[in-house]
C-alpha positions in Angstrom: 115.9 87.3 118.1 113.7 88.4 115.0 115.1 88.6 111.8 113.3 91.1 109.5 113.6 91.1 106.2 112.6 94.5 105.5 112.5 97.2 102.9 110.2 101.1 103.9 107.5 100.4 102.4 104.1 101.2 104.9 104.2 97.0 104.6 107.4 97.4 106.4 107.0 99.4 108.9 103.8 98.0 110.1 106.3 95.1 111.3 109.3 97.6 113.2 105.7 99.3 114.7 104.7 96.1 116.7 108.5 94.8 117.6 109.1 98.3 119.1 106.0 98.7 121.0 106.4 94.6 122.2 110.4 95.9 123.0 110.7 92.6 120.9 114.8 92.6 119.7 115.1 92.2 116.2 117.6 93.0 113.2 117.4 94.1 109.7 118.2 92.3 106.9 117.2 95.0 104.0 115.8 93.7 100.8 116.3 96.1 98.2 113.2 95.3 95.7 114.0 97.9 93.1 117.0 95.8 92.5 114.9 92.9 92.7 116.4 91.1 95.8 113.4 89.6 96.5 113.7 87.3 94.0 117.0 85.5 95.9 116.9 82.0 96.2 117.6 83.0 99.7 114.7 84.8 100.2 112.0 83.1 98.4 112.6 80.3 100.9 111.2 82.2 103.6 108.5 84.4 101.4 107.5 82.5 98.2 105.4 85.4 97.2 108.2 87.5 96.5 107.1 90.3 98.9 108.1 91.9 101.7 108.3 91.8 104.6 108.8 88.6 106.0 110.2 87.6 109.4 112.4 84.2 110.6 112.1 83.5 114.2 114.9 81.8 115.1 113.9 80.7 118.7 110.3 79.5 118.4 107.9 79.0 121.4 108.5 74.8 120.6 112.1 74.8 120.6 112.5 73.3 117.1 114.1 75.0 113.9 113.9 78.5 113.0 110.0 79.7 112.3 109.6 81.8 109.0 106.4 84.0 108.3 105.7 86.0 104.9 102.8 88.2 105.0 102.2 91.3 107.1 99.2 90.3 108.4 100.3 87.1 109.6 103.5 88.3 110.9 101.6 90.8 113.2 99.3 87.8 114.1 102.4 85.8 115.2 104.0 88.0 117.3 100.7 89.1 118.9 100.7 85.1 119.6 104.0 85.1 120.8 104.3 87.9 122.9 100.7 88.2 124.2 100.7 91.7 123.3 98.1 94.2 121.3 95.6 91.1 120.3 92.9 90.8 123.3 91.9 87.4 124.5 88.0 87.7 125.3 86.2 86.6 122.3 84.4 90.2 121.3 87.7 92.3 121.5 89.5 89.7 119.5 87.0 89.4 116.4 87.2 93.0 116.8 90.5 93.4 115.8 90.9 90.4 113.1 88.1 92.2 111.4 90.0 95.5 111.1 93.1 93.5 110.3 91.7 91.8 107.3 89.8 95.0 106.4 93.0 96.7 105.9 94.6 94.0 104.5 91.8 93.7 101.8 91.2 97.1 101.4 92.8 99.8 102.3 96.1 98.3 101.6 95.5 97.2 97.9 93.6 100.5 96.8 95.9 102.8 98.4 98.9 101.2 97.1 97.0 101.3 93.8 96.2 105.1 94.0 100.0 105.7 94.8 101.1 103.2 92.0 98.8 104.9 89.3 99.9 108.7 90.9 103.4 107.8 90.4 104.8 104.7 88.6 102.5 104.1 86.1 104.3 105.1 82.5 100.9 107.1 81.6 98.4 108.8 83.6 95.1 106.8 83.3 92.7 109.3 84.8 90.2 106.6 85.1 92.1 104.6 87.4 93.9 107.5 89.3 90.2 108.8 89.9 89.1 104.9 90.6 91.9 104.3 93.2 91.5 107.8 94.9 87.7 107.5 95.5 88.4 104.2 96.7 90.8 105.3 99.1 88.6 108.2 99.9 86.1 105.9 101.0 88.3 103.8 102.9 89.2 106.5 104.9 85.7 107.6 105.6 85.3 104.5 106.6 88.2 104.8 109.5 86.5 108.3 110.2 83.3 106.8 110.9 84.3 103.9 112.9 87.1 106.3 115.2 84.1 108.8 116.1 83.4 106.5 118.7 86.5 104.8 119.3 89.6 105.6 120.4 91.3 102.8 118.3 90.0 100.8 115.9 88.9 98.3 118.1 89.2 100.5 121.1 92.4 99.7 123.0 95.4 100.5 121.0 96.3 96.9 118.9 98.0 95.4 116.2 94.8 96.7 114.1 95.8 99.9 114.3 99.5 99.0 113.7 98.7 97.9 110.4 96.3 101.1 109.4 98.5 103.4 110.4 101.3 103.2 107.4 99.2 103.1 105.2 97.2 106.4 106.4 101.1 107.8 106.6 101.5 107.6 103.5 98.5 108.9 102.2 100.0 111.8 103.3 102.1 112.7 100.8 99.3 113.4 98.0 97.6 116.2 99.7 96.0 116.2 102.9 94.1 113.1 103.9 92.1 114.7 107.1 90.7 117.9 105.4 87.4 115.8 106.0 88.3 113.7 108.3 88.9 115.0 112.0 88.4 111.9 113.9 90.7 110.0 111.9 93.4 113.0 112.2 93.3 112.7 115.8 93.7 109.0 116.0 96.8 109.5 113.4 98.5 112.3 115.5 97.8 109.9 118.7 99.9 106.9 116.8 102.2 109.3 115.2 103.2 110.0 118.3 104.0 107.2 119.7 107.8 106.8 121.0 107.6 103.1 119.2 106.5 104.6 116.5 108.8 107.2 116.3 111.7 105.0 116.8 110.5 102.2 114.0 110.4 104.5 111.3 113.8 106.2 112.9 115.4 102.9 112.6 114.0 102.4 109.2 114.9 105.4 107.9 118.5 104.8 106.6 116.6 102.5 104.0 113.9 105.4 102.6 116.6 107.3 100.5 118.0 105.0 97.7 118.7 106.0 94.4 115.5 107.0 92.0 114.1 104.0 91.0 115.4 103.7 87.3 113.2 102.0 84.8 115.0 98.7 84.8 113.8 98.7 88.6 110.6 99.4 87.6 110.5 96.2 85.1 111.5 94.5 88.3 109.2 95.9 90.4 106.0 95.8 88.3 106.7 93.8 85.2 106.6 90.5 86.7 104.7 87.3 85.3 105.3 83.7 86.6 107.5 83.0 83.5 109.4 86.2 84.0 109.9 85.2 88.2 110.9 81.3 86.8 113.5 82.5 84.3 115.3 84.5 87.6 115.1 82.2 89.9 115.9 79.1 87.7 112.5 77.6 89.5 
């Protein structure tokens, strides 16, 4: 059994994705970070960044204690290891896909999540940065358009590559339409979208996407942090 420690975030859901296509059983344990639960004692144990999500896997492949992993990338990485699913073996295929892992990861991930920060959180609009993060994001996606022109996937079979994209591509759409200039990429989002996992992971997720607004003392939580600030909390 997988525990995730989960809250919707495309970060999230990229782990719900894999389980459900691996038919990998697993349970939520929600993390609320607009009230700042990831800052439990509890759960700093198992992700000492403070982030989510994070996994515990209580029956590891060696047989010894419970195995705990923090960081969607390397979650995704484990349980490709684990279940021998969605990461290919040959040599070419492989590199393939840890480069698209690690480009989302480094980029499409961070810019994104800055565009929608900027959009929607900041207390200001800052049209440099909204403009910044947008054409960043912009570019990104070109980038996917290009590269899915000749591919059907990212690293052409369907893998934990695309897994990790596709949240993030998700939830560009809710500031306009991301594919007005992008048709290859639209079709390779449809394809995923459409997925019965898929469909199911964000399903199951879904009685976590509807809390209360996020008032501003959540907001101090969520983006307000320094290491002082996170010591005082958690008394570390």
């Amino acid at each position: 059994m997988i525990e995730v420690h989960f809250w919707p975030t495309s970060n999230g859901h990229k782990v719900t994705i894999f389980l459900e296509e691996a038919g990998v059983p697993y349970e939520f344990h929600p993390v609320n970070i607009a009230k700042g639960e990831q800052f439990r004692p509890e759960f700093l144990k198992i992700s000492p960044n403070n982030r989510m999500p994070a996994i515990v896997h209580r029956t590891p492949a060696d047989g010894g204690a419970p195995i705990s992993v923090f960081e969607s990338g390397a979650i995704l990485l484990y349980l490709a290891e684990k279940t021998g699913r969605f990461l290919p073996n040959d040599v070419r295929g492989r590199a393939a896909v840890t480069e698209w892992m690690f480009w989302q990861v480094g980029g499409l991930g961070p810019m994104a999540g800055q565009r929608n920060h900027f959009l929607n959180s900041a207390p200001e609009q800052i049209p440099y940065a909204i403009k910044r993060y947008t054409d960043e994001t912009n570019r990104l996606l070109g980038v996917m358009d290009r590269r899915l022109k000749d591919h059907a996937f990212l690293a052409d079979e369907y893998s934990i590559a695309d897994m990790m994209s596709y949240p993030w591509v998700n939830s560009s759409t809710r500031h306009g339409d991301p594919f007005a200039e992008f048709a290859h990429l639209k079709r390779w989002y449809e394809t995923i979208k459409a997925r019965p996992a898929v469909v199911e992971a964000y399903r199951k997720g879904g009685v976590y996407t509807n809390p209360p607004e996020v008032t501003a003392a959540g907001k101090k939580i969520l983006y307000g942090q320094t290491a002082s600030s996170i010591r005082q909390q958690t008394g570390g």
